[in-house]
Backbone bond lengths (Angstrom), bond angles and torsions (degrees), N, CA, C in turn:
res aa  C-N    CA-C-N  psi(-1)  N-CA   C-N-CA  omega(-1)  CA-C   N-CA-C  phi
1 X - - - 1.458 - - 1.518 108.68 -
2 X 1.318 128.96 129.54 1.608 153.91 -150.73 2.324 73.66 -79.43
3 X 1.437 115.59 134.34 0.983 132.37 131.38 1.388 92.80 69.19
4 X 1.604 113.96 45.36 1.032 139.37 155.63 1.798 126.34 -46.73
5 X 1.263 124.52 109.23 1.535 112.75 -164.87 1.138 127.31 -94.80
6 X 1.493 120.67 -20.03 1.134 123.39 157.41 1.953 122.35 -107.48
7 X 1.663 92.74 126.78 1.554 110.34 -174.27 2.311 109.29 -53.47
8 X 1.171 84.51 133.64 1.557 110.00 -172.16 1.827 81.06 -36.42
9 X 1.692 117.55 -75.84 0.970 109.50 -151.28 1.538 131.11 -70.73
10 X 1.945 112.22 8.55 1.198 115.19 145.81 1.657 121.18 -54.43
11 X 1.585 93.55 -59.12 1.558 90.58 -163.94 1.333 113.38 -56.08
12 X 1.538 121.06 -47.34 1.480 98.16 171.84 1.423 121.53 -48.50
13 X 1.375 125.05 -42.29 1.803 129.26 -168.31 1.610 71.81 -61.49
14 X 1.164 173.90 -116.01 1.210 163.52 -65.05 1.353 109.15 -105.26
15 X 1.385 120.47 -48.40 1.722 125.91 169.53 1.652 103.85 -56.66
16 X 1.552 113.87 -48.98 0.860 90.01 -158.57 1.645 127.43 -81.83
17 X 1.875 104.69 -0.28 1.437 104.45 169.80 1.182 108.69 -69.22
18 X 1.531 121.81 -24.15 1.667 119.47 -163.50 1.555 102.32 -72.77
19 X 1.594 114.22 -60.37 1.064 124.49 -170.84 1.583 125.57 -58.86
20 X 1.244 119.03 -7.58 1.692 152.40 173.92 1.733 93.04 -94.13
21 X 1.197 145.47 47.45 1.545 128.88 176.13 1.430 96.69 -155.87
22 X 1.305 139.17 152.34 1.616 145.37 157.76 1.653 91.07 -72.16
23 X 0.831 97.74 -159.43 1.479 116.37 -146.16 1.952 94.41 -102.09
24 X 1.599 106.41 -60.34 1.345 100.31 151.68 1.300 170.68 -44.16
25 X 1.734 85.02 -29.92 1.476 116.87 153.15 1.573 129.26 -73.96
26 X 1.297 112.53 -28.48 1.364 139.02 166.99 1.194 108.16 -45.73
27 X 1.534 108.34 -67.85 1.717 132.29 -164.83 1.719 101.89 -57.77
28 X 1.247 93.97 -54.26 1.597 115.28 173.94 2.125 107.42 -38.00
29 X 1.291 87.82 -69.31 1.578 105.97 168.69 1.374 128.52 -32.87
30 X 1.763 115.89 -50.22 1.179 118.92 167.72 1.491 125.82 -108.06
31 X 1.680 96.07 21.12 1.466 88.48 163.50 1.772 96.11 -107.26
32 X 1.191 125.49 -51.00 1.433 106.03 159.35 1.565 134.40 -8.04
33 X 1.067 92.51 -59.57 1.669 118.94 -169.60 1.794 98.23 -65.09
34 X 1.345 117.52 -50.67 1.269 144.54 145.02 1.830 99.67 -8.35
35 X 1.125 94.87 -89.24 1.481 111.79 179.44 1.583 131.55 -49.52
36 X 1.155 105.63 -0.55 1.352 107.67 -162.88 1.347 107.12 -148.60
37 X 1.311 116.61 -0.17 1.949 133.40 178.43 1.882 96.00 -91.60
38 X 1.291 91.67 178.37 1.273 92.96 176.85 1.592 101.55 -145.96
39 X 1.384 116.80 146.36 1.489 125.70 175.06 1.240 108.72 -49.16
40 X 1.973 115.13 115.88 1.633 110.32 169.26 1.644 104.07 -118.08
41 X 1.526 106.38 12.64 1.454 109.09 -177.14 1.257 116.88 -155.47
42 X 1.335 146.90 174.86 1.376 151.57 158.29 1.141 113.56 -175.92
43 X 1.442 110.19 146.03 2.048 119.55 -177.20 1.845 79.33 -151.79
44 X 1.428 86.33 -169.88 1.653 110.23 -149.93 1.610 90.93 -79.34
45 X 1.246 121.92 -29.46 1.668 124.09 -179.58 1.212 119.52 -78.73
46 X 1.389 120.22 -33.90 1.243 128.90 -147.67 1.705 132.26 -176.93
47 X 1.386 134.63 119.36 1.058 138.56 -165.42 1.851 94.53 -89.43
48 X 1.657 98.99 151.41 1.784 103.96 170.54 1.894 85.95 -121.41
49 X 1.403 95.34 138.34 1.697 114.40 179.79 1.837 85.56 -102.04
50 X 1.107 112.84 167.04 1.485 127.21 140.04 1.357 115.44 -163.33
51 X 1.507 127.21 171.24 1.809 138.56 -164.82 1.895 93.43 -115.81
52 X 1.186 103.50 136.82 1.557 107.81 162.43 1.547 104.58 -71.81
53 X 1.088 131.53 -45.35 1.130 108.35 -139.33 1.294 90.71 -144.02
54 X 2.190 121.04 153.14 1.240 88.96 179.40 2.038 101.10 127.49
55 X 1.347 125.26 135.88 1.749 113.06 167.45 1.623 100.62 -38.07
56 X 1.431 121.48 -67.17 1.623 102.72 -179.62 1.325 138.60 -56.28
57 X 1.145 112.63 8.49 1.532 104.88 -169.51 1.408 120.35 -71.14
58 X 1.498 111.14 -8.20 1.272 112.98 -159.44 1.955 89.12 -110.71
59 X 1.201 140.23 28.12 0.927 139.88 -163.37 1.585 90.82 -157.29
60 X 1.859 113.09 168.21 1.307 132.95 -148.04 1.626 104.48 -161.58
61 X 1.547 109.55 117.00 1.396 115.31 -152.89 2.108 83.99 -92.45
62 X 1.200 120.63 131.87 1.518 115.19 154.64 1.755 117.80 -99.46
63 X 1.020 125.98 113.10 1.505 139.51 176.60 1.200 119.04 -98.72
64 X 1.845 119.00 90.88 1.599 95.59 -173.97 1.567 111.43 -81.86
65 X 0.943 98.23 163.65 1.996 115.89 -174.57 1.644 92.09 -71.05
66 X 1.431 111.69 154.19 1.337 145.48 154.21 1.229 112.75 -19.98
67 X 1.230 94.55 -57.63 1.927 110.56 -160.63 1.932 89.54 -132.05
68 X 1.493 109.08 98.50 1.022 95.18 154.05 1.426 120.19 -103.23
69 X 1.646 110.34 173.39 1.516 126.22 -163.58 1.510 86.34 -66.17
70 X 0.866 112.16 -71.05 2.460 122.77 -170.75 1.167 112.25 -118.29
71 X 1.472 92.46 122.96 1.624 82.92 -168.56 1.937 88.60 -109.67
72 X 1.418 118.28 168.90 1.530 124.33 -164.24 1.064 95.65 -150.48
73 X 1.662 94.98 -99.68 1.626 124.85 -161.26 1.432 114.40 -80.44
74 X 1.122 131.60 140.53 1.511 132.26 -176.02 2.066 95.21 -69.59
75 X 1.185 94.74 174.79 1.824 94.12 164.73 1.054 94.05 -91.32
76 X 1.112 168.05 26.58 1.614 159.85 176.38 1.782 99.06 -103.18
77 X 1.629 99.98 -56.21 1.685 109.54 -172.94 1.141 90.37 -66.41
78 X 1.585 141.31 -69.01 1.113 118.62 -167.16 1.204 143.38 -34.80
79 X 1.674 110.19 -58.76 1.731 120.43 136.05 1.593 106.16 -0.69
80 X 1.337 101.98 -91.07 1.412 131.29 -151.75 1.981 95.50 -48.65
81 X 1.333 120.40 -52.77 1.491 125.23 -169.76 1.680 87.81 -71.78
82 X 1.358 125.36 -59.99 1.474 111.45 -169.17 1.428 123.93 -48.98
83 X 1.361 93.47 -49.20 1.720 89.75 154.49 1.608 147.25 -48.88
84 X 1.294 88.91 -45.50 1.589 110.66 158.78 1.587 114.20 -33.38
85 X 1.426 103.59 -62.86 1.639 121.50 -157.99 1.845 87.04 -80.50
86 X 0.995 119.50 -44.18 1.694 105.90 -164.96 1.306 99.48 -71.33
87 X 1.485 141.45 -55.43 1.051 133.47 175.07 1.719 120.55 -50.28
88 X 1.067 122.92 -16.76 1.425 146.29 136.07 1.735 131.89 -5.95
89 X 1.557 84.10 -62.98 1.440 125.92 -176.04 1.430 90.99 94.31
90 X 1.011 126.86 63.44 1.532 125.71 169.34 1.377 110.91 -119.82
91 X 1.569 132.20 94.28 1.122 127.68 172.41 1.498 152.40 -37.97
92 X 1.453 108.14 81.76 1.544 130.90 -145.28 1.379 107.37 -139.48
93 X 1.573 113.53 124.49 1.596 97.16 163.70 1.284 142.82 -24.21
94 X 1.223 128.09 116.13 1.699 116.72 -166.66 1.809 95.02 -64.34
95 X 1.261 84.52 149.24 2.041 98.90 -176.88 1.804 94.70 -83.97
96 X 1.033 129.39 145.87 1.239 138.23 173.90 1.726 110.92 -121.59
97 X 1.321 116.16 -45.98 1.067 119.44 -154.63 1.287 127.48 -175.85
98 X 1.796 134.81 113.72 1.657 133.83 -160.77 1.610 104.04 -141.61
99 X 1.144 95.03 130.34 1.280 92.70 -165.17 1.741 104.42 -136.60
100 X 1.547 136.03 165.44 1.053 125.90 177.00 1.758 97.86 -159.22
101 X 1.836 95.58 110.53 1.418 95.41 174.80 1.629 125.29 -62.59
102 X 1.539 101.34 -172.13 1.910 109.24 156.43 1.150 127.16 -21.79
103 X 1.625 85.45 -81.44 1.506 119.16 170.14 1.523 134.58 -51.96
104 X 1.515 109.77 -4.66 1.151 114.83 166.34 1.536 118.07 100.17
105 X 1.502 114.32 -14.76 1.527 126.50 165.27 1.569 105.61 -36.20
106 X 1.346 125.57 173.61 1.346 136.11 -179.52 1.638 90.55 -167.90
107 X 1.498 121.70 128.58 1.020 143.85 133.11 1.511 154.35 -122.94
108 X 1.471 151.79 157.95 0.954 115.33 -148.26 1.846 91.81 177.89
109 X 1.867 90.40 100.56 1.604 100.38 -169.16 1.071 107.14 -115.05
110 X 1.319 100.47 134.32 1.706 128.93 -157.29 1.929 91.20 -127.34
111 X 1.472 104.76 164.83 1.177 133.10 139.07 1.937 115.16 -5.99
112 X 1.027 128.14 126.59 1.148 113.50 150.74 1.671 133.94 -112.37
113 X 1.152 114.22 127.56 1.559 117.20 -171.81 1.227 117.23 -57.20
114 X 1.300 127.25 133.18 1.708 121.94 165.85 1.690 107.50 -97.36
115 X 1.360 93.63 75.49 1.904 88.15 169.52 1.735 105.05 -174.92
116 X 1.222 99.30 -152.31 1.893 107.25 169.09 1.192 113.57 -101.25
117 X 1.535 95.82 174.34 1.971 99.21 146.65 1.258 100.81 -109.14
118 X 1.412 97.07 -176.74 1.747 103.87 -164.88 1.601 92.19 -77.38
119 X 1.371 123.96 -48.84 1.693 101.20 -175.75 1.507 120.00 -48.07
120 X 1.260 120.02 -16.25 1.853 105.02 -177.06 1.122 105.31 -97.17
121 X 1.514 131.14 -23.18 1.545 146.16 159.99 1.285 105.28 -30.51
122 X 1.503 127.12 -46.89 1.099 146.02 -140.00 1.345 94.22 -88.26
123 X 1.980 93.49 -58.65 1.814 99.44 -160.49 1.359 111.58 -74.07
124 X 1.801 122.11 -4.36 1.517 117.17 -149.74 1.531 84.97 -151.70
125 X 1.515 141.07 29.70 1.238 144.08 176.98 2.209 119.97 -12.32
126 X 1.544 95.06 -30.23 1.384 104.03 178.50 1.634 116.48 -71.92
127 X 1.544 112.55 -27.48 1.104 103.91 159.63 1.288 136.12 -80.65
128 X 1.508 118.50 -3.59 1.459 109.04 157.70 1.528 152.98 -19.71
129 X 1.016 115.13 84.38 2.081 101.80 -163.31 1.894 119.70 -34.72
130 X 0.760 96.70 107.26 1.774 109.85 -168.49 1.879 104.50 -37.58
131 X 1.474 113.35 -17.46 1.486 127.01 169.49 1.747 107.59 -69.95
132 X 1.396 115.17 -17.70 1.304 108.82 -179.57 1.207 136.14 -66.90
133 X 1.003 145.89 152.50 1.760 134.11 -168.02 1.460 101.80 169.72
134 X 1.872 104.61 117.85 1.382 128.65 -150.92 1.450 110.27 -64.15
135 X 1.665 127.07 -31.89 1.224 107.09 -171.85 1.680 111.48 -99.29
136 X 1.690 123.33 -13.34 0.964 117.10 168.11 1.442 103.71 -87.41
137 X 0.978 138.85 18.56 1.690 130.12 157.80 1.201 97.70 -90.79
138 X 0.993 136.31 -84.34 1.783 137.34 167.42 1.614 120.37 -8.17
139 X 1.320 100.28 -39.85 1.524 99.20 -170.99 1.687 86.84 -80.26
140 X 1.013 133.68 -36.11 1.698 134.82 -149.13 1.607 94.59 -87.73
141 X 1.418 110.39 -26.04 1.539 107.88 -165.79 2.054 92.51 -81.81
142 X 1.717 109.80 -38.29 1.519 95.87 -176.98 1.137 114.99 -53.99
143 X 1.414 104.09 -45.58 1.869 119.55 -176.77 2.137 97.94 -42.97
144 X 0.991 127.59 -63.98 1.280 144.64 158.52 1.734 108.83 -2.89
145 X 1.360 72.42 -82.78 2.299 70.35 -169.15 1.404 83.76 -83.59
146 X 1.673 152.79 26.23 1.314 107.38 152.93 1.206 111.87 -116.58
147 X 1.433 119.44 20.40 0.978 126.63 130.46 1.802 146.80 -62.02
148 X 1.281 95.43 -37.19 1.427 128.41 151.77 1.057 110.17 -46.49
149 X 1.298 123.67 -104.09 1.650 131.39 160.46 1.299 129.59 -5.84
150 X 1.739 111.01 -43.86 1.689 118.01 174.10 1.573 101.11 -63.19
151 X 1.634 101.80 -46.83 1.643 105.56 -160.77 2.064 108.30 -67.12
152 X 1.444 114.15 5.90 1.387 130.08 -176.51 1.580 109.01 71.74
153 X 1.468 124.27 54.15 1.203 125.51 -173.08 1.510 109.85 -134.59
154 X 1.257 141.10 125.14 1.010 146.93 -165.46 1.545 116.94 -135.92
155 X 1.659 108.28 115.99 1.641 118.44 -151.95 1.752 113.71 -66.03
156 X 1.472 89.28 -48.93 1.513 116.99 174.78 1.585 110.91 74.83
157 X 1.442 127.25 -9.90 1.482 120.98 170.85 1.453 112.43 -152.23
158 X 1.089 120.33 59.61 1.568 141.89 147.56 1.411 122.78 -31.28
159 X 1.169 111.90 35.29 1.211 105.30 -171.30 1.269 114.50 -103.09
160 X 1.487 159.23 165.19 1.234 175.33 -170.15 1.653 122.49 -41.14
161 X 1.466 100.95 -21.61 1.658 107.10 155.56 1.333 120.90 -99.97
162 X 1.437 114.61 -8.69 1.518 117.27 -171.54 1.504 115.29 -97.15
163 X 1.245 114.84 10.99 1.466 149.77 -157.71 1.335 116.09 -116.06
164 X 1.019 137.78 98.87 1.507 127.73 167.95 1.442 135.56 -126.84
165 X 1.378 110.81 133.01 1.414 103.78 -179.69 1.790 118.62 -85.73
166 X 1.197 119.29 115.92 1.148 117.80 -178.76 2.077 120.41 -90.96
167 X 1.451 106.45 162.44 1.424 110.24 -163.11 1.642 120.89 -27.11
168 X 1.713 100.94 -34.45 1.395 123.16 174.62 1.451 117.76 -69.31
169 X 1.162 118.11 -5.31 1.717 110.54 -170.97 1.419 113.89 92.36
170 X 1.376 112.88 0.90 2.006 115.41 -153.45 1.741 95.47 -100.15
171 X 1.148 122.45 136.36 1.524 146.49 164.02 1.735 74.06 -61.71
172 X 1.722 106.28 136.86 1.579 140.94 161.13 1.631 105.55 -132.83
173 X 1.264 111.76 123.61 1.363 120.75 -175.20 1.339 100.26 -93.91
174 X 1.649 131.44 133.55 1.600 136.55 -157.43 1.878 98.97 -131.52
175 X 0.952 112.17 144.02 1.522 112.97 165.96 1.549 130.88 59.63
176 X 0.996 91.24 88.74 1.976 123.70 -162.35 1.949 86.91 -75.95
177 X 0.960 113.23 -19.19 1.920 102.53 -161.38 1.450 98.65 -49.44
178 X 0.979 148.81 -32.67 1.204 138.10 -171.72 1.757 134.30 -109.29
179 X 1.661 92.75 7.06 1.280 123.99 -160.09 1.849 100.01 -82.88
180 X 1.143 111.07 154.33 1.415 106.73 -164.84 1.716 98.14 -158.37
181 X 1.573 113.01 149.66 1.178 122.03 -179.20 1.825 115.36 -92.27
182 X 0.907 115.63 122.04 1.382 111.74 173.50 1.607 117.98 -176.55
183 X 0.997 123.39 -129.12 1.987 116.35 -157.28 1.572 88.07 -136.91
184 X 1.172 130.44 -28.69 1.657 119.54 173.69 2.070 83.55 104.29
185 X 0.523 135.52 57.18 1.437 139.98 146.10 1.464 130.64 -90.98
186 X 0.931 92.33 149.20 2.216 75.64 179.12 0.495 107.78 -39.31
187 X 1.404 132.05 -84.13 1.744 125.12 -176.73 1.493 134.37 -3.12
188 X 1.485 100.32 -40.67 1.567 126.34 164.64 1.477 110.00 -32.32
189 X 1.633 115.39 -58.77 0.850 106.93 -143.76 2.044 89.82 -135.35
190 X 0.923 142.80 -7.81 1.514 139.95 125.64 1.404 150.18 -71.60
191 X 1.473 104.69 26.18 1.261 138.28 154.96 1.351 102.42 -48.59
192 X 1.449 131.57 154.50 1.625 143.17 178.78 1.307 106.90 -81.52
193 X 1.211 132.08 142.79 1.729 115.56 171.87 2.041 90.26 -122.90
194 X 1.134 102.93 149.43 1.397 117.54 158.24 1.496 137.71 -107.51
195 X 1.647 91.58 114.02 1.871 114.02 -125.62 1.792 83.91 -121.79
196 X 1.270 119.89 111.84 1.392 112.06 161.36 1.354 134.04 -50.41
197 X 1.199 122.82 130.78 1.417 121.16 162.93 1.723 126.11 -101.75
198 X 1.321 105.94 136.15 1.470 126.11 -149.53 1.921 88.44 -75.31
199 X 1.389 100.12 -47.58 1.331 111.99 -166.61 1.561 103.54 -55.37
200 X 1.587 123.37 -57.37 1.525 138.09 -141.79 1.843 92.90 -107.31
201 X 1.225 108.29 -6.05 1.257 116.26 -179.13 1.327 114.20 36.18
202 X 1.532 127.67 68.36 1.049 144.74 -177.74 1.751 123.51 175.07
203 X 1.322 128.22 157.83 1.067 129.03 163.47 1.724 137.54 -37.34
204 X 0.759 132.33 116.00 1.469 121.72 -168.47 1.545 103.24 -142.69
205 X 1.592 122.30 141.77 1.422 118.94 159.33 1.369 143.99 -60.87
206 X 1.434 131.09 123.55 1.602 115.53 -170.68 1.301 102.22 -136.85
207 X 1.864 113.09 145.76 1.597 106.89 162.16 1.157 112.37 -95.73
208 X 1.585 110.24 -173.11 0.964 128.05 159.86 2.392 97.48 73.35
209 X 1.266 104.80 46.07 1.584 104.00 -176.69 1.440 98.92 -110.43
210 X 1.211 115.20 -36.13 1.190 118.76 -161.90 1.946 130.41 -100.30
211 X 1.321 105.75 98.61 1.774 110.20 -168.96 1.447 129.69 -21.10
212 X 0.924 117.73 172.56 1.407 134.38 160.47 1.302 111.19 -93.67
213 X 1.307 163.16 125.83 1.649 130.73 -149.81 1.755 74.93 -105.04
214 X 1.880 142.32 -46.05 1.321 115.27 -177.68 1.353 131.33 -60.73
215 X 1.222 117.28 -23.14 1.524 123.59 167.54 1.487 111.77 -67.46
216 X 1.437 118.62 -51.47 1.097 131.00 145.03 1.992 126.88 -3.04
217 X 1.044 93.50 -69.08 1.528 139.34 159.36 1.412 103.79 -33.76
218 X 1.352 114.12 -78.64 1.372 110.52 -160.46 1.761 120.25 -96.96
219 X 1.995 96.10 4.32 1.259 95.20 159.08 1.742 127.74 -74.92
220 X 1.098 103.02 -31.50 1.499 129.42 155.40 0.765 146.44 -10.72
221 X 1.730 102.44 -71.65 1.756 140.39 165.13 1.708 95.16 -60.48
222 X 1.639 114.65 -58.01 1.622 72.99 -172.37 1.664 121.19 -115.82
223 X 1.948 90.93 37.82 1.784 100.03 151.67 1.887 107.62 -70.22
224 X 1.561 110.18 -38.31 1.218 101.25 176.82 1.252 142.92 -69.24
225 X 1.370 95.98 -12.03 1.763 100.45 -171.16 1.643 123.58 -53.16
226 X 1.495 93.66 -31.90 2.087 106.18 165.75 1.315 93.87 -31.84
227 X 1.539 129.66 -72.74 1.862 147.03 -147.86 1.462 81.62 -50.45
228 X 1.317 147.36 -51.79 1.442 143.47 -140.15 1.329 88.82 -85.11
229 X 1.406 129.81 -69.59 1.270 123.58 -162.44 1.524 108.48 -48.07
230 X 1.668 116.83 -54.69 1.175 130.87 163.93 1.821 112.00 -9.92
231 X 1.621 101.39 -87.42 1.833 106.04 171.11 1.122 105.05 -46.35
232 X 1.409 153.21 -19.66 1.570 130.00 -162.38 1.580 92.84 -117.95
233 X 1.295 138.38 4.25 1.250 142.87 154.00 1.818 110.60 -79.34
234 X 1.266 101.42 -46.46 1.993 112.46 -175.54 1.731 73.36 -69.41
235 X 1.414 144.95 -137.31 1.296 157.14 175.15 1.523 99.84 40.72
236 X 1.278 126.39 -50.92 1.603 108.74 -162.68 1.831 81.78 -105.80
């Protein structure tokens, strides 16, 4: 993958602490790691921990919550599709590792990004990477899911946190949980999802949850257009 951020010979130093552990020791490992990261993310499924400093630093712990909002994809499939898409050439955290204890925990350490998503881009425009520039990000992000799409993978929620601009200016596609293999047919994307309710305090079926990732797409393009004015405000 073009402008790759973390060096080959981390990730092995990183496989190879994992792959050196029983299974208990492992668990042990990322609940530690757990303990000592700090929240750099959260959505309705799932919090991402990560460590500054440290063999992990260059990696990003995912912890889904108790009670998530939709539940889909196991953390295993997710793994399994994120991988899919990076080997792809689809610009995505490399998958490292998903795991699901006794107790019912689920985790699942990937890659960690050095940048935003487009929603904090939005809310905090100064942190933008000064490499950014709205229509060649756009063009790089189509290139993105149709790559995705060729490889038979379909995102289904493209929306403005799942999006990130990294140090380079480059669209990074984040969070496979809802991502699904198929041909892009309706079906694709009017499938039932099982979506908690706050009220009935329990699981229940709903349509209509799950995106179009091209419509998706072009809601996007003109969430970004603010970023443009933004550079031609920094420029003069």
């Amino acid at each position: 993958m073009e402008d790759f951020s973390i060096k080959p010979y981390e990730i092995k130093k990183i496989q190879k602490i994992l792959e050196t552990k029983e299974v208990e020791e492992l668990i042990e490992c990322l609940k530690t790691f757990e303990i000592h990261a700090k929240s750099i993310g959260e959505g309705g499924n799932a919090e991402i921990l990560a460590i500054e400093e440290g063999p992990f630093s260059k990696v990003c712990l995912k912890k889904v919550k108790e009670t998530p909002q939709l539940v889909y994809n196991t953390i295993d499939r997710e793994n399994e599709l994120q991988g899919k898409a990076h080997k792809a050439g689809v610009r995505t955290p490399l998958a490292l590792l998903s795991i699901e204890t006794e107790s019912g925990d689920e985790f699942f350490l990937m890659e960690k990004i050095d940048g935003i998503n487009v929603e904090e881009a939005l809310a905090q425009p100064s942190k933008v990477p000064d490499a950014f520039s709205n229509e060649p990000f756009m063009k790089d992000l189509d290139d993105q899911i149709k790559k995705m799409h060729n490889a038979g993978i379909y995102h289904r929620d493209l929306h403005v946190r799942n999006v990130m601009i990294d140090k380079a200016g480059q669209p990074v596609i984040i969070d496979f949980g809802t991502a699904v293999e198929g041909t892009g047919s309706d079906f694709t994307y009017e499938e039932l999802a099982t979506v908690y309710d706050e009220k009935k305090k329990g699981y229940t079926q709903v349509s209509g949850k799950f995106q179009d990732d091209l419509k998706m797409v072009r809601n996007l393009r003109s969430a970004i257009i603010p970023l443009a004015r933004r550079k031609l405000d920094k420029v003069e």
